[in-house]
C-alpha positions in Angstrom: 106.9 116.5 65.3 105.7 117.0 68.8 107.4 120.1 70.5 108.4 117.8 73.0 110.6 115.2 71.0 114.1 116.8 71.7 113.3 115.8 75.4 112.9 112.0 74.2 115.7 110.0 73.5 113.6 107.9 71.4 113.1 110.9 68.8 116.8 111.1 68.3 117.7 110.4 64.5 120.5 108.8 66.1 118.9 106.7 68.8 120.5 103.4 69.6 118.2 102.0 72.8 120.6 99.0 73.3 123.5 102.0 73.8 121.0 104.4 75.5 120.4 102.0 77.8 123.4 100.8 78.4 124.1 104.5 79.4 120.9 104.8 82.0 122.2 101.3 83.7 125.1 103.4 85.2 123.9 106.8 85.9 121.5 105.3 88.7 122.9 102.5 91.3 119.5 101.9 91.6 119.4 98.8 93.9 116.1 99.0 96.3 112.5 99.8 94.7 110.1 100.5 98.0 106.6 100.3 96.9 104.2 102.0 99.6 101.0 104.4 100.3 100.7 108.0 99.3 99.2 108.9 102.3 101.3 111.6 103.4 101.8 110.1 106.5 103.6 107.5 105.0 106.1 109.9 103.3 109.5 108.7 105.0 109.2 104.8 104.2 111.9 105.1 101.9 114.3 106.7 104.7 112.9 103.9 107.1 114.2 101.4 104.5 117.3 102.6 103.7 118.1 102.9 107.8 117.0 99.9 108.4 119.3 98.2 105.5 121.6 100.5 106.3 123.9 100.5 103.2 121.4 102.3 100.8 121.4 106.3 100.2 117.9 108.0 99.9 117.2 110.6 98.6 120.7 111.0 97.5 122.1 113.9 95.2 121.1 114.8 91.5 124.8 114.8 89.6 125.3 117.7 87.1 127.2 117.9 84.1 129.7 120.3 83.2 126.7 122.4 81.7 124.3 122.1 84.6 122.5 118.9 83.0 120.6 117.1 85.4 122.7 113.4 84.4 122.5 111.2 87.2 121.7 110.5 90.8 123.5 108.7 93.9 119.6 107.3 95.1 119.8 103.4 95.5 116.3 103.3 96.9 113.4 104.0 94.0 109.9 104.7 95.4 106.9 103.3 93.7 103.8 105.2 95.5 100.5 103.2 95.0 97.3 103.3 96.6 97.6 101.3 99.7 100.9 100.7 99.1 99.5 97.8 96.9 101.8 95.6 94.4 99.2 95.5 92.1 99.9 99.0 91.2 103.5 98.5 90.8 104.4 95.7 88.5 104.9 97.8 85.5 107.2 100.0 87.5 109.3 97.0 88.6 109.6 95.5 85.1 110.9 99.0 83.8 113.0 99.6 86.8 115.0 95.7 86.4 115.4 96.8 82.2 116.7 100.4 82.5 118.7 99.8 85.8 119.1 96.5 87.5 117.2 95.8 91.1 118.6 93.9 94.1 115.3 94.3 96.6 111.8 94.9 96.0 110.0 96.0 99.2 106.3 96.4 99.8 105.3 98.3 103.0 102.0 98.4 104.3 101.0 100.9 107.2 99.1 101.2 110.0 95.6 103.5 109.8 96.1 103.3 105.7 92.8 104.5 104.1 92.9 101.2 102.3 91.3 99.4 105.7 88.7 101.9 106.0 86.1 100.4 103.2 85.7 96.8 101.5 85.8 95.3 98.1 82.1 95.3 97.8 82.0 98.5 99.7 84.1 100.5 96.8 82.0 98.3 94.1 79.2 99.5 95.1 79.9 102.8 95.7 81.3 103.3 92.4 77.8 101.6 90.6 75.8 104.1 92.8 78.0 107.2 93.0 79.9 107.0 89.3 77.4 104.7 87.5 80.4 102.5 86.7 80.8 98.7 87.1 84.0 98.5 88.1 83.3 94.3 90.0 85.6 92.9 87.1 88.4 95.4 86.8 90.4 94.6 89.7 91.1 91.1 91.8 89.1 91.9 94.5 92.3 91.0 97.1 94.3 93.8 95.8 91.1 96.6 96.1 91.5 96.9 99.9 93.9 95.8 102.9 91.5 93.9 105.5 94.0 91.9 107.1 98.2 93.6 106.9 99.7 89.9 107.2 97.5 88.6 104.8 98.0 91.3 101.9 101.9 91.6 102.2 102.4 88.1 101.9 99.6 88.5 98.8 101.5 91.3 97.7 105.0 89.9 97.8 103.8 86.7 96.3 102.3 88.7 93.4 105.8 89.5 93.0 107.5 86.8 93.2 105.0 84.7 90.7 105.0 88.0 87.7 107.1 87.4 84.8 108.1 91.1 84.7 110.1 90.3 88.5 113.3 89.3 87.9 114.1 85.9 89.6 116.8 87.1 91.2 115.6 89.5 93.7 115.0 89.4 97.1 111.1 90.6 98.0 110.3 92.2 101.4 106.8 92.7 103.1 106.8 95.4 105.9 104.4 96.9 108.5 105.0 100.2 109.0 103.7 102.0 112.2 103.1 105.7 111.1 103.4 106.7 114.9 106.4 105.5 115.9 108.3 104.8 112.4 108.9 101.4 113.1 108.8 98.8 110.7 108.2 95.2 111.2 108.8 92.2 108.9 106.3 90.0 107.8 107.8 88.3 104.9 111.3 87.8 103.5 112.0 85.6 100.1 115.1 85.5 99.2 116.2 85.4 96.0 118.4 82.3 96.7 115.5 80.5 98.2 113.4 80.7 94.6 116.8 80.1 92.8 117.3 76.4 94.6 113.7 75.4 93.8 
């Protein structure tokens, strides 16, 4: 036994997932998931997001049971901090986030200056065979390495998204430029859930 299992759920004699998560699916009204860069400039996104929907609460308050248990959250906005701000690096994240909580919005915000537009695909390829001695050409789809154009990898992004089996069909997906300098975000793409849902 690890000495770590009595912090899993899963190592409970008495776990029941369909009732643990039953019990997760209310103690976060988890609605938004913002997936964006962790370049620190970048850090207030989510507060962009949830001013800009306007009904959503981030970073919300940590709710405390009566022994001082860390239970719950009032957060509706989850963010998933990638590289880039790339949705290749997030799909896991979203397929856990729709099972343990429910999600209304998935948005992907790409920002201005990101260190992601400062090399190529080939250029990090290479790099890595010359600097690391690794072949790394066939690990990632070369479109989600780098951002070259902003338009052109949100709607990428988003539509990688929309088209993965771990999204649920019936969010709404948002693609966002995000100007570091003046906070502003600017949409670039909006499908709506009801959109997909008629096709």
């Amino acid at each position: 036994m690890s000495n770590f299992d009595r912090f899993a759920f899963s190592a409970d004699p008495s776990f029941d997932e369909a009732k643990t998560r039953e019990v997760f699916s209310h103690a976060v009204p988890l609605k938004t998931l913002v997936i964006y860069c962790y370049d620190p400039r970048a850090a207030d996104i989510p507060n962009a997001v949830a001013q800009l929907f306007g009904n959503e609460i981030f970073p919300g308050e940590v709710i405390l049971d009566t022994s001082g248990k860390r239970v719950a959250s009032t957060a509706t906005i989850f963010p998933v901090i990638v590289a880039g701000g790339r949705a290749i690096d997030a799909l896991r994240s979203i397929t856990v986030a729709q099972h343990l909580f429910g999600i209304e919005n998935i948005v992907v915000v790409h920002h201005s200056y990101c260190g992601a537009t400062t090399f190529t695909a080939d250029g990090i390829i290479d790099a890595y065979e010359r600097e690391q001695h690794a072949d790394i050409s066939d690990v990632y789809d070369r479109g989600s390495i780098c951002i070259e154009d902003y338009e052109a990898s949100l709607k990428r992004d988003t539509g990688l998204i929309r088209a993965h089996a771990g999204t649920p069909k019936h969010v709404n997906i948002f693609g966002y430029f995000y100007n570091i300098d003046t906070g502003e975000l600017t949409e670039v793409v909006k499908d709506g859930a009801e959109a997909t849902l008629r096709v």
